[in-house]
N, C-alpha and C positions, 0 to 999 in steps of 0.2 A: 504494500500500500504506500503511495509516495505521499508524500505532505509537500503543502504549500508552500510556497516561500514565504518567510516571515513579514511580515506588514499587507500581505495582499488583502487580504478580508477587510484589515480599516480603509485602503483605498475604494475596494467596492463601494464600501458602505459610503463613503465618505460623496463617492459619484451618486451614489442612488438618492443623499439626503440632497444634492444639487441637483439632480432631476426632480425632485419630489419638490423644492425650492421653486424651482421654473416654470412646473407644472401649477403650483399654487399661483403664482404674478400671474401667468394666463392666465385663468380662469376668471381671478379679481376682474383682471383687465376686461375677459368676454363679458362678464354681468356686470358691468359697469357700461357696457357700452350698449349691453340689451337696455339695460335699465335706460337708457338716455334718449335710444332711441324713438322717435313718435312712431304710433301708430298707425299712420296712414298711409300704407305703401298700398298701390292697387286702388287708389281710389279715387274721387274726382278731387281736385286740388278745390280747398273750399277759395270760393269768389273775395276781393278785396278793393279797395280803392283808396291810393292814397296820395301823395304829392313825393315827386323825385326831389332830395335837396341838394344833388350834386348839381343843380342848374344855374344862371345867375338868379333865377327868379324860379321859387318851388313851381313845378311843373305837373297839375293832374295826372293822373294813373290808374291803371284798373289793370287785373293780371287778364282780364278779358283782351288787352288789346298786345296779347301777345300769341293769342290763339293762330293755329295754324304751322306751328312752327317748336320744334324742341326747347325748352326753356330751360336754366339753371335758378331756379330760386334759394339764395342762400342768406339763413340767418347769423349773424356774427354779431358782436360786440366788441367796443372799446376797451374795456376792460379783461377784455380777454388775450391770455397771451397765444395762443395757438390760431385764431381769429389774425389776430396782427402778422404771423407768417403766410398765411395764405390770402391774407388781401391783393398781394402785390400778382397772384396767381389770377385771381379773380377777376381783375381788372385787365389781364393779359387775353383773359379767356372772352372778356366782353368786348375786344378787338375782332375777336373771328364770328362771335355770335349772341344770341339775344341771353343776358345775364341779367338779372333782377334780384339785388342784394337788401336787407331789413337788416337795421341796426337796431337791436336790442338793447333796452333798457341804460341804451349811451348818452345821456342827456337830451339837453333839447336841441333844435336844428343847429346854431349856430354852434354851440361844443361839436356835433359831429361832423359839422364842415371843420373845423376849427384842427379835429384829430386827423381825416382824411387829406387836407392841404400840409401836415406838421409831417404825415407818415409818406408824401408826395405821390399816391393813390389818387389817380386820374380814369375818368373814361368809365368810371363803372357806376352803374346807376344803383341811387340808393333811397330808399323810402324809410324813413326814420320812427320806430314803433318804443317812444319812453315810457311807457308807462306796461308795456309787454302785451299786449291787448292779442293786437297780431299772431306774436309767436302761439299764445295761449290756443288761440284757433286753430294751428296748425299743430298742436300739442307738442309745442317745441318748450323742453326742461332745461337743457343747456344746449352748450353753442361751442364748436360751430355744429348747424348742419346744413346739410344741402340737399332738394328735394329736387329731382331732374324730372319734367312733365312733358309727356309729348303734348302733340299737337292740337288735342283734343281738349287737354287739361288736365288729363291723366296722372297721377300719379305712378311712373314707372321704377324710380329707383331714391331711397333714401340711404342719405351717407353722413354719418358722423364723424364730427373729430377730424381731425388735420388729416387730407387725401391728395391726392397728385394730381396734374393738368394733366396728364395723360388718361388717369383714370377715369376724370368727371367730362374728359371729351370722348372717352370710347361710350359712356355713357349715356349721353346727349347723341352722339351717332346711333345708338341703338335705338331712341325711345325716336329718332327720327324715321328708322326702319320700319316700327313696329307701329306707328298711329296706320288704320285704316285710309286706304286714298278715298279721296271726294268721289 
């Protein structure tokens, strides 16, 4: 019968309480992000209207006039630091197509121009919800997220938490694929 080498069993162990370790942050991580996520995937994006203030003069709006076409609806906050890294994304992405961004609970219009001229965030339109009213309709708990709607109004994909410009355009590609033609 050969025997171990001496110390193997405490490295085992030692690997397995680092798997059990990594295994546990997972998890946290995944029910953290169920828990964050709203509700409403697969469903018709509820209706809204409110004023763009990245304009020189707030500018009427209705998520109605963006029908016919892929949408990225995304809620963020000033006070959010993971918000803060993907605005500059956001804004990149409202270059190539129709983005429609909600700043939650970030003061009143003039603080959230105030932060998106200080953070140099241009070109992306933004409808400013201080008082959380908006997010609350769309059962949004925290921030960021982003709800991608075809064409119809649909609710095709919801995404939490800091995501890539590659992902939220293969997204926006698809929910372009998938609305019904006229």
């Amino acid at each position: 019968m050969s025997e171990s080498a001496p110390g193997a069993r405490p490295r085992w162990r030692r690997l397995g309480l680092i798997a059990l370790e990594i295994a546990l942050v997972v998890g946290v991580l995944l029910a953290a992000r169920a828990w964050h996520a709203p509700q409403l995937a697969d469903e018709n994006a509820p209706a809204f209207h409110g004023e763009r203030i990245d304009t020189e003069a707030p500018t009427p709006i209705r998520l109605a006039d963006y029908r016919g076409q892929p949408l990225l609806l995304v809620f963020w906050a000033e006070w959010c630091p993971i918000c803060r890294l993907e605005l500059s994304t956001l804004a990149s992405l409202a270059e190539d197509g129709p983005v429609l961004s909600v700043a939650m609970r970030s003061g009143h219009d003039a603080a959230v121009r105030d932060f998106l001229r200080k953070e140099g965030i241009q070109g992306l339109p933004v409808v400013n919800d201080p008082d959380g009213s908006l997010a609350a309709l769309y059962g949004v708990k925290g921030v960021p997220v982003a709800f991608v709607l075809d064409g119809t109004g649909q609710i095709r994909f919801v995404e939490t938490g800091l995501t890539s410009s590659w992902g939220l355009r293969a997204r926006l590609w698809w929910a372009g694929r998938a609305q019904p033609a006229p």
